[in-house]
TORTOR-792488 format. One record per residue: x, y, z of N, C-alpha, C in turn. Coordinates in steps of 0.1 Angstrom, whole numbers, padded with zeros to 4 digits, always signed. Layout:
% residues N
XYZXYZXYZ;...
% end
This chain:
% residues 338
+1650+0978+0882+1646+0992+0881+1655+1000+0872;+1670+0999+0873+1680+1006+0868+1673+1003+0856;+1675+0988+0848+1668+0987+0835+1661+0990+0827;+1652+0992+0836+1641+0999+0831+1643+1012+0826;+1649+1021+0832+1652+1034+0836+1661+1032+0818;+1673+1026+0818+1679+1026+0807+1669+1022+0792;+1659+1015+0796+1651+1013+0784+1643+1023+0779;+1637+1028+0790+1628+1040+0787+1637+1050+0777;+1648+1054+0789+1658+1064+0779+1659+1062+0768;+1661+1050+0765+1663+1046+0748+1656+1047+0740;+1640+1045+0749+1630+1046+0736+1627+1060+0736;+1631+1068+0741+1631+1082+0740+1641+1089+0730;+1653+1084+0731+1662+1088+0723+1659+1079+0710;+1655+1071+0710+1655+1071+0693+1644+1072+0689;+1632+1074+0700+1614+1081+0689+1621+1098+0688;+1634+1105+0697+1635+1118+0691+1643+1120+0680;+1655+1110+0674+1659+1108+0667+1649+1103+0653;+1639+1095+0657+1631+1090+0647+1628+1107+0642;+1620+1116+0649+1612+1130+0644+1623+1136+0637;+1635+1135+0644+1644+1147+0638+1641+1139+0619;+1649+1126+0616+1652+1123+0604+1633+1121+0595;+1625+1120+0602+1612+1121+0593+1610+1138+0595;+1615+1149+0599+1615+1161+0598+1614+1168+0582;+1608+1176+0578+1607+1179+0564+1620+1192+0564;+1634+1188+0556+1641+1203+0557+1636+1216+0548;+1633+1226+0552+1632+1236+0547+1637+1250+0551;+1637+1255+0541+1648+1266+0541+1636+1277+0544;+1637+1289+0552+1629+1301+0552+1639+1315+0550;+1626+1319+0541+1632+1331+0533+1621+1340+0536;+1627+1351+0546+1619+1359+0548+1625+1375+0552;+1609+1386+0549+1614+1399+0553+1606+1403+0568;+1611+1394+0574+1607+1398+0588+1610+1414+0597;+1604+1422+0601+1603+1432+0604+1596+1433+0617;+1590+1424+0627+1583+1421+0641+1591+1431+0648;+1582+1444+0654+1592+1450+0661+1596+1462+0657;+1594+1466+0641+1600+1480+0638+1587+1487+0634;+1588+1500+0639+1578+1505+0638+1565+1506+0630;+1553+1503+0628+1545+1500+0620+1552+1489+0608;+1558+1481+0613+1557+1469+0600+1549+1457+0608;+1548+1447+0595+1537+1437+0603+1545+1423+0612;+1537+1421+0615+1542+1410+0626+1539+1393+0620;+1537+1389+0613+1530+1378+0609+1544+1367+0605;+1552+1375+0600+1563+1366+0597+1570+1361+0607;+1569+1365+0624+1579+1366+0633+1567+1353+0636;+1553+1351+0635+1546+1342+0641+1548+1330+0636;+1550+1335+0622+1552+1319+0613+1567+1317+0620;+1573+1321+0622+1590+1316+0624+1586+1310+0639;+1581+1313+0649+1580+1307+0658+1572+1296+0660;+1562+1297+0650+1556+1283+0650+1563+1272+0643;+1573+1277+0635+1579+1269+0629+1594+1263+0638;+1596+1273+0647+1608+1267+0658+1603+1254+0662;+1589+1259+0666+1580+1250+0673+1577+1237+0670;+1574+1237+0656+1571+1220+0651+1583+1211+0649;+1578+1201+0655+1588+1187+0650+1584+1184+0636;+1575+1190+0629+1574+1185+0614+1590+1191+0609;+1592+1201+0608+1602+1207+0604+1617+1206+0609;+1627+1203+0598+1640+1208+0604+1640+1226+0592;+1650+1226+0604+1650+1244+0594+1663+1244+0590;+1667+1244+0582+1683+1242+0574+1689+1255+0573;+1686+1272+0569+1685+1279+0575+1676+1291+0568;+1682+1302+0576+1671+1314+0575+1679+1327+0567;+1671+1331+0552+1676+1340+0547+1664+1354+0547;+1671+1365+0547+1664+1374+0545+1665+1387+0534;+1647+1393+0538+1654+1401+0522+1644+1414+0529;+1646+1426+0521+1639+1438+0518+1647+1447+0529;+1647+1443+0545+1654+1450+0555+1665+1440+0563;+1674+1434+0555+1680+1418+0562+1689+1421+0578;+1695+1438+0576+1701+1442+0588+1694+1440+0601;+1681+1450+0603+1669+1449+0610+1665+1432+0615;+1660+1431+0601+1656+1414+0604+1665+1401+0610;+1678+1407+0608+1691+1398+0613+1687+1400+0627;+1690+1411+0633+1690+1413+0647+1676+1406+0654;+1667+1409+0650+1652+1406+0658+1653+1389+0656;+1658+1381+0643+1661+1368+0643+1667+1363+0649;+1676+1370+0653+1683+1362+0663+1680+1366+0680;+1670+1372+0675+1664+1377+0690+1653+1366+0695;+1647+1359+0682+1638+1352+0689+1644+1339+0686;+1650+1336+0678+1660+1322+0681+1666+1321+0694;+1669+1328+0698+1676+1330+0714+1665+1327+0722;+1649+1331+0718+1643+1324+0731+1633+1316+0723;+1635+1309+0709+1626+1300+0710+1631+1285+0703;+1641+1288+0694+1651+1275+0690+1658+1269+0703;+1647+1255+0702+1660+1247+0713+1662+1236+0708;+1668+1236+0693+1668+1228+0685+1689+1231+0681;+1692+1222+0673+1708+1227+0668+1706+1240+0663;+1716+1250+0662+1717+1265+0655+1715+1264+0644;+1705+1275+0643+1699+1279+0628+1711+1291+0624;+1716+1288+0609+1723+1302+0606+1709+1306+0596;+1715+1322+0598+1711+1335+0592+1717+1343+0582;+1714+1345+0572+1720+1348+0561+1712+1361+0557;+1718+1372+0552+1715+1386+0551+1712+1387+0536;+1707+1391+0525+1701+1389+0512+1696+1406+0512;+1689+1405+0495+1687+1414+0495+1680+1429+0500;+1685+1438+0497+1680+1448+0503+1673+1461+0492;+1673+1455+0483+1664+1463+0472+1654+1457+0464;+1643+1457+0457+1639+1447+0449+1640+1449+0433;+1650+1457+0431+1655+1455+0419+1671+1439+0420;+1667+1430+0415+1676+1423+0421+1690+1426+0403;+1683+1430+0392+1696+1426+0386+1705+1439+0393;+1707+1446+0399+1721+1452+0407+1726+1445+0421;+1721+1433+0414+1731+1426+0424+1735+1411+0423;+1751+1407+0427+1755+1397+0416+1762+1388+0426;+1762+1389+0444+1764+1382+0452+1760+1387+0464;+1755+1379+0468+1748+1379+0489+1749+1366+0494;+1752+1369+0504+1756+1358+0516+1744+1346+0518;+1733+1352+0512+1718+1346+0515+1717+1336+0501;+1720+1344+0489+1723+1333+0479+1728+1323+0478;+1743+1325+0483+1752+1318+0480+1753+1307+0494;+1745+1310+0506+1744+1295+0514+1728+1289+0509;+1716+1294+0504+1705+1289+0500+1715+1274+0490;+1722+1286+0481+1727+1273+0472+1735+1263+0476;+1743+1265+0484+1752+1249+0490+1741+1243+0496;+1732+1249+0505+1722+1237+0512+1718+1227+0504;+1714+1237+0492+1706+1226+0478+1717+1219+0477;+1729+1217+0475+1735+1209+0469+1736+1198+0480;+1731+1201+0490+1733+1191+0497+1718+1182+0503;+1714+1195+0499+1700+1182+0504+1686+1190+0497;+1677+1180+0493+1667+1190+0483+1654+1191+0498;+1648+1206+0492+1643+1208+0501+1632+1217+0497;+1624+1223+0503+1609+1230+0502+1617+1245+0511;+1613+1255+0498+1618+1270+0506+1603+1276+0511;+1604+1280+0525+1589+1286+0527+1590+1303+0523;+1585+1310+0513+1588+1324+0511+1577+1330+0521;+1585+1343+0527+1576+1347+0533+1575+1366+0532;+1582+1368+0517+1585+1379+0514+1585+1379+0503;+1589+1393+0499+1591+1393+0481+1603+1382+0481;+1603+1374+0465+1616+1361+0466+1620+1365+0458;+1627+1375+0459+1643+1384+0454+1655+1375+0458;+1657+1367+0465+1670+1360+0473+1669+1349+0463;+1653+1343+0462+1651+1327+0456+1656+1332+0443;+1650+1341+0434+1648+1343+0419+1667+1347+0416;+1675+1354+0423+1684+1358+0420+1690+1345+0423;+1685+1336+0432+1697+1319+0432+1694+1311+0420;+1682+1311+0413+1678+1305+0406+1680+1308+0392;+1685+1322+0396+1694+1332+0380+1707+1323+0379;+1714+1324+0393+1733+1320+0390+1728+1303+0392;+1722+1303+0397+1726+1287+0396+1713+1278+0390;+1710+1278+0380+1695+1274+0376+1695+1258+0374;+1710+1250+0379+1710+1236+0375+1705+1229+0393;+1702+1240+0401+1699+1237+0412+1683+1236+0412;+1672+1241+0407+1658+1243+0408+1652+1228+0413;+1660+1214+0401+1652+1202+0405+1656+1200+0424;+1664+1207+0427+1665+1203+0442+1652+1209+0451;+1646+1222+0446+1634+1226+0453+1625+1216+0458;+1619+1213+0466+1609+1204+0465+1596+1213+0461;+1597+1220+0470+1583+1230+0468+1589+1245+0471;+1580+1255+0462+1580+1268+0471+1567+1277+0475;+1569+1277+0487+1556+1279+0489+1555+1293+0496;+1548+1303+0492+1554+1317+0490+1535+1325+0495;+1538+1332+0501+1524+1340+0507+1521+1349+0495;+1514+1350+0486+1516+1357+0472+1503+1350+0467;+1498+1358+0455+1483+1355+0447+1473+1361+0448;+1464+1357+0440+1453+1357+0439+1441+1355+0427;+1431+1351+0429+1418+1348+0415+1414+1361+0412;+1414+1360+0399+1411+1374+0390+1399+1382+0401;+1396+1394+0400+1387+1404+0407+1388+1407+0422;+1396+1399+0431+1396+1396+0442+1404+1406+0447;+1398+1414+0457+1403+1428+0467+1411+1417+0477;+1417+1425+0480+1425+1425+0497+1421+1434+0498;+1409+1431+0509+1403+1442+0519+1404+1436+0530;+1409+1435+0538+1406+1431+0558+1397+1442+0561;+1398+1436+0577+1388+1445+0582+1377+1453+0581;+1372+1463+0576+1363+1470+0577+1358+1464+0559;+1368+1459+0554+1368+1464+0538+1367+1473+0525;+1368+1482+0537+1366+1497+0532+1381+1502+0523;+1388+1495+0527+1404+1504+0524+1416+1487+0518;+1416+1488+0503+1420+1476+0498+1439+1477+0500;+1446+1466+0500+1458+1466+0506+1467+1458+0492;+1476+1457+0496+1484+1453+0478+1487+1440+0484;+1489+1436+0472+1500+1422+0472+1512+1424+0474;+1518+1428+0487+1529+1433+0490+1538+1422+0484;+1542+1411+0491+1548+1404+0484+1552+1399+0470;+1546+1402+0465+1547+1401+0446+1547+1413+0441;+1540+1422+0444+1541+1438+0440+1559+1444+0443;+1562+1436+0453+1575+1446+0459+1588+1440+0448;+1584+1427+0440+1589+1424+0430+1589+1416+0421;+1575+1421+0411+1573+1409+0404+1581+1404+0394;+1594+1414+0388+1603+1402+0381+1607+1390+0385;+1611+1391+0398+1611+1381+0405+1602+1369+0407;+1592+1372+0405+1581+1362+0406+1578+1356+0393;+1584+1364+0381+1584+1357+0364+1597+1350+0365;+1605+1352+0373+1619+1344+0372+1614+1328+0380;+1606+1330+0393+1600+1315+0397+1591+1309+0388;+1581+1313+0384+1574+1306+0378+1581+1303+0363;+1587+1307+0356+1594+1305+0347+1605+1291+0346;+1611+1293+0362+1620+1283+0363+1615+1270+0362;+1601+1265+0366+1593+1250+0361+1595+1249+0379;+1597+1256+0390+1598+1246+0403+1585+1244+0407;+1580+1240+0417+1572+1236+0423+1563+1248+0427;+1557+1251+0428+1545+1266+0434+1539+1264+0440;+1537+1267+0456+1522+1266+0462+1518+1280+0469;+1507+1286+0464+1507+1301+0467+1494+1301+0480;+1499+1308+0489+1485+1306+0499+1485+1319+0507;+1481+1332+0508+1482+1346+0507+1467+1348+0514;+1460+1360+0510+1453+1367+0516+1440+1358+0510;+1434+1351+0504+1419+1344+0508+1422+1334+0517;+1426+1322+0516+1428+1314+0527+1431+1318+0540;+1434+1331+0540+1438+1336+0554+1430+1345+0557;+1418+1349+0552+1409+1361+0552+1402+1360+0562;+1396+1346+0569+1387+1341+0580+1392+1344+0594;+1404+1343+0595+1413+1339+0607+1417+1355+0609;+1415+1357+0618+1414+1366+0628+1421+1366+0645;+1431+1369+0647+1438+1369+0659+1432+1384+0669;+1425+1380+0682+1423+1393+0689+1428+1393+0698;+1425+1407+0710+1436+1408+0720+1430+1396+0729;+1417+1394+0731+1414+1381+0739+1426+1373+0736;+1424+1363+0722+1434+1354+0718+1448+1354+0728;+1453+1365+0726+1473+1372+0726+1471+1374+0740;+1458+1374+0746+1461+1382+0764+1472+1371+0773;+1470+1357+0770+1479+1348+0776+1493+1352+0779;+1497+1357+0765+1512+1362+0760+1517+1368+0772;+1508+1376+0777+1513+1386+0784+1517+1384+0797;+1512+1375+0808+1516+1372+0819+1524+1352+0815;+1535+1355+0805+1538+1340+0810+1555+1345+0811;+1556+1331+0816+1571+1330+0822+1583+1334+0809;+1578+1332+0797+1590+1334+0786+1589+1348+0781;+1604+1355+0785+1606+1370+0783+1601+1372+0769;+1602+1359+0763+1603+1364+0745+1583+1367+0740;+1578+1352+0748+1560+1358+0750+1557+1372+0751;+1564+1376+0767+1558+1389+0772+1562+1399+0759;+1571+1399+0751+1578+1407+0738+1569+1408+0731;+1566+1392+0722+1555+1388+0713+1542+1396+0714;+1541+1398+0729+1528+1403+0734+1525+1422+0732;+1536+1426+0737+1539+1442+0732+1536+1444+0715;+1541+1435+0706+1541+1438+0692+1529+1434+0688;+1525+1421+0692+1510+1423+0686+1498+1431+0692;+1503+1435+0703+1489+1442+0708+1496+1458+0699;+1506+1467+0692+1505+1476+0683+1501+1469+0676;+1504+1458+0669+1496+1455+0653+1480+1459+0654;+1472+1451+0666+1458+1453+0670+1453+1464+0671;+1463+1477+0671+1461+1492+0676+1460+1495+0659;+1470+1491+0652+1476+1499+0639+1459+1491+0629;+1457+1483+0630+1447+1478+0622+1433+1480+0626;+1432+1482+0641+1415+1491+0639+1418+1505+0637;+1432+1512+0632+1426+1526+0633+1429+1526+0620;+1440+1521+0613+1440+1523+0597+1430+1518+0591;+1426+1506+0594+1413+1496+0584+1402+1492+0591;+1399+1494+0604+1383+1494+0610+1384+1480+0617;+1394+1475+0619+1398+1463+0624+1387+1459+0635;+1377+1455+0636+1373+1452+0651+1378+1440+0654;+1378+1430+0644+1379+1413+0649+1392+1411+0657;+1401+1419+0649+1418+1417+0650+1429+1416+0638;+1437+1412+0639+1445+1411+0628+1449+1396+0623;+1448+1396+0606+1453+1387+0604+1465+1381+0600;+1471+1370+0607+1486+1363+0603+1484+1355+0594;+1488+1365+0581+1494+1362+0572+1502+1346+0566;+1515+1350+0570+1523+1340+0569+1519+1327+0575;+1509+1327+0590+1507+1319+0599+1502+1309+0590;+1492+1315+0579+1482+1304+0575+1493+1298+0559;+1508+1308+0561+1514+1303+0547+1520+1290+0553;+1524+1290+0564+1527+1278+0577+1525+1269+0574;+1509+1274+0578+1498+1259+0576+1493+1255+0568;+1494+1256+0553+1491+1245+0543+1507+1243+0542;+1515+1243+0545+1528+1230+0544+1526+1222+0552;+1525+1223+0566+1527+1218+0572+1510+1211+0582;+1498+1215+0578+1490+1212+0579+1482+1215+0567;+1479+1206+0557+1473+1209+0546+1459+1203+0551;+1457+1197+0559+1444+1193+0561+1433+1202+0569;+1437+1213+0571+1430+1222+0577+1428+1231+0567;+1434+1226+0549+1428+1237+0541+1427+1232+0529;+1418+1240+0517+1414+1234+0506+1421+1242+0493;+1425+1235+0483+1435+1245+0472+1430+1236+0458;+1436+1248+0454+1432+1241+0435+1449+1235+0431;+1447+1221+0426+1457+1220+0417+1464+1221+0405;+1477+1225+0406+1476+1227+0388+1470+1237+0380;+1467+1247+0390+1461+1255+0385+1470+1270+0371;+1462+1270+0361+1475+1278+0354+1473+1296+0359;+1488+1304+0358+1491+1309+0367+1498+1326+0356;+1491+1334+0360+1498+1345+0349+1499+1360+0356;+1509+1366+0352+1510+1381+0359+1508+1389+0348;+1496+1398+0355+1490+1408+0341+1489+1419+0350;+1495+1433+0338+1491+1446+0345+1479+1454+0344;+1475+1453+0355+1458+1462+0353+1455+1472+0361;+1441+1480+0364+1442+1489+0370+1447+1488+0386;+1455+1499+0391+1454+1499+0403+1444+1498+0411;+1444+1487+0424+1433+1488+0430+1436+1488+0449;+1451+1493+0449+1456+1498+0459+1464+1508+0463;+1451+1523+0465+1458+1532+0461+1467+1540+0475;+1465+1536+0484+1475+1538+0499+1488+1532+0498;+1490+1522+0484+1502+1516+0485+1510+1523+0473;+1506+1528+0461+1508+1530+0454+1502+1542+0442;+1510+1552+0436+1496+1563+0433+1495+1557+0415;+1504+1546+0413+1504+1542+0395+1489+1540+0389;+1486+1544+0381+1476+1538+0373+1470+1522+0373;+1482+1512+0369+1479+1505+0367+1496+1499+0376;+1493+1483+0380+1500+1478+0384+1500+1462+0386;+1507+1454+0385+1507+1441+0384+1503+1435+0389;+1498+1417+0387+1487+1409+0397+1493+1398+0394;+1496+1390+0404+1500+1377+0404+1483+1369+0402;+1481+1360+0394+1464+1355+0389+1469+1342+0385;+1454+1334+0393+1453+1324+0391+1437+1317+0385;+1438+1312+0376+1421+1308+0369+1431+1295+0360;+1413+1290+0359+1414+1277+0348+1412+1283+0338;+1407+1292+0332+1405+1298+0320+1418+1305+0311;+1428+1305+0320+1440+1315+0316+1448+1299+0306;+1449+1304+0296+1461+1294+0288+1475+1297+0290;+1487+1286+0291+1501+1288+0290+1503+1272+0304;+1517+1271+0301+1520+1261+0309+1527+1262+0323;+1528+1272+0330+1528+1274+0340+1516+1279+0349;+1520+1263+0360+1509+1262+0369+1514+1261+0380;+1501+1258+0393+1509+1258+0405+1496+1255+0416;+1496+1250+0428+1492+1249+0437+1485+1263+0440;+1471+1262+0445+1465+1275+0453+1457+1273+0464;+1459+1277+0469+1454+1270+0483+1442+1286+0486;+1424+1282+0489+1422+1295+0485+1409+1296+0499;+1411+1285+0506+1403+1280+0520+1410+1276+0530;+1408+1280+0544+1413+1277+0555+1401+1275+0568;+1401+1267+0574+1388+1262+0584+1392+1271+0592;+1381+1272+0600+1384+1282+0613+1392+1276+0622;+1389+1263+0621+1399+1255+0636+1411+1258+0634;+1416+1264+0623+1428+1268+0623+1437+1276+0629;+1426+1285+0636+1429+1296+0646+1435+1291+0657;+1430+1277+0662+1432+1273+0677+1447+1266+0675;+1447+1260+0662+1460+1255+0659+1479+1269+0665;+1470+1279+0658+1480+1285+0658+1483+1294+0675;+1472+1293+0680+1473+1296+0693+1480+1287+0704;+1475+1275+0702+1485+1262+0701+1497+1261+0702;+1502+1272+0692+1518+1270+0691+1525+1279+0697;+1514+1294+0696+1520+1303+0701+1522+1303+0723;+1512+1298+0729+1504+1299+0739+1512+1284+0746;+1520+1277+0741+1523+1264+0746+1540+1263+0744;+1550+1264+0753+1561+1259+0749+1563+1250+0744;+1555+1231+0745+1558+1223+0736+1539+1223+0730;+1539+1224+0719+1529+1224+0711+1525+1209+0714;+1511+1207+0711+1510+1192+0711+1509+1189+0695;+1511+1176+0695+1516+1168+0680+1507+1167+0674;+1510+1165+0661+1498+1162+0653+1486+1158+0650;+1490+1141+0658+1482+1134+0659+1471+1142+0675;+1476+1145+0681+1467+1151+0695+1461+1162+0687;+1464+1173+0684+1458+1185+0674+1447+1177+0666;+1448+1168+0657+1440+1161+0652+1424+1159+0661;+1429+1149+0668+1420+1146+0680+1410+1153+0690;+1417+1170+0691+1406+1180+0698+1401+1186+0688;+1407+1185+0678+1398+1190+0662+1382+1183+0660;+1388+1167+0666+1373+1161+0659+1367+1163+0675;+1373+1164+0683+1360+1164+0696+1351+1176+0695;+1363+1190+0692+1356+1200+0690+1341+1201+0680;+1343+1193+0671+1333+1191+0662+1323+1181+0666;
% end
């Protein structure tokens, strides 16, 4: 019996060691703000689904736009959802003018990780931190493997949620598109997957009511902030369905591409045209991250521009379950469901 007991253990310990080293490292760069008054919550979802999977090791976490704020709440939910080795946190920038600035803490560990190991950055913000690493150190880029960044979109195409009455910006790339000529310029890898692919998916208070009575203090938290997001989006944009997580679905074509459909290679160009988001901004005209086969030049990139609905259950999945189930089981209620 003892034997036994020791063999089991073993095959335990090295199918967990097997996940850790088939784990994909990636670095997350984000302006997470879950928690401060009227900002959105989607980035705090993706970070916890991402604690969540054994797909991922997370090498670590930089931030940009409010990195003070976002420092603290990061390490608020690392504390109740990493039970993996310590993730460090790195503070980056805080304006999106990046040439006034010529060192941050967030740059300068982004770049030693690359030197030590190539990897896939998930953006989940304007990529002020990436573009300024990619300024000082540009013999680093072949280390990228991918960047895969919530940002885009095909010529004519609104961001309207909800009601679709009231169109919303490409925050992400609007808050700094030099920055976005400095990526795509660099030759790395691009996978953009933003507001169409995520347009379907809809989170309501049904969905999030679990949150609320479970045993992990950081749930019942989760649970407070998305039920304001659910408040802030039917009253500003007509919201009935609920709100959508953003980042959630930037998540899921890394890490589940099979739950979504993208163009490859697609070429890729930022042009200024009329404003078409005027709650965000009163300019005339203002910039568009665009993607078509018609546009000529040699910068291209991944677009990911569909997401299935089952993708909803996935993310509930991660949120609604302390150990998520694997892949292969997700797989499997996918096809029963069908």
């Amino acid at each position: 019996m003892k034997t036994k007991i020791i063999a089991i253990c073993f095959m335990l310990t090295t199918l967990s060691n097997a996940q850790v080293q088939n784990a994909e490292k990636v670095w997350i760069d984000t302006d997470i703000a879950i928690g401060k008054l009227g900002r959105d919550v989607d980035d705090g979802i993706a970070l916890i689904m991402a604690l969540k999977s054994d797909e991922l090791e997370i090498v670590g976490i930089s931030l940009v736009r409010w990195p003070n704020y976002g420092y603290k709440v990061t390490q608020k939910l690392l504390g109740w959802y990493n039970n993996g080795p310590q993730i460090p946190v790195y503070r980056g920038v805080t304006s999106t003018d990046i040439r006034t600035y010529h060192q941050n803490e967030a740059v300068e560990a982004m770049a030693e990780a690359l030197r030590k190991h190539e990897m896939t950055i998930l953006a989940l913000g304007p990529v002020s931190n990436i573009a300024l690493m990619l300024q000082r150190y540009p013999e680093l880029a072949p280390r990228i493997k991918n960047i895969v960044w919530c940002a885009g979109r095909q010529p004519n195409q609104k961001f309207a949620p909800g009601n679709g009455k009231v169109n919303v910006c490409d925050c992400n790339f609007e808050e700094d598109p030099e920055a976005a000529q400095i990526l795509i310029s660099s030759g790395v890898n691009i996978s953009l997957a933003s507001y169409e692919p995520a347009s379907n998916i809809y989170l309501s208070k049904t969905d999030i009511a679990p949150l609320r009575k479970s045993d992990n203090k950081g749930d019942r938290w989760l649970y407070k902030q998305l039920s304001k997001w659910l408040k802030i989006w039917r009253v500003s944009i007509g919201s009935k369905e609920g709100f959508i997580p953003f980042d959630a679905i930037t998540l899921g074509s890394f890490i589940r591409e099979d739950y979504m459909q993208k163009y490859e290679n697609i070429p890729v160009q930022i042009y200024k045209l009329k404003n078409d988001s005027w709650l965000w901004s009163l300019k005339k005209v203002k910039p568009y991250l665009l993607v078509s086969e018609s546009f000529k030049g040699s910068h291209k990139v991944d677009y990911f521009y569909h997401t299935d609905k089952e993708y909803k259950q996935f993310i509930l999945d991660y949120l609604l379950t302390a150990s998520p189930p694997s892949k292969g089981e997700i797989t499997m209620l996918d096809i029963n469901r069908r």
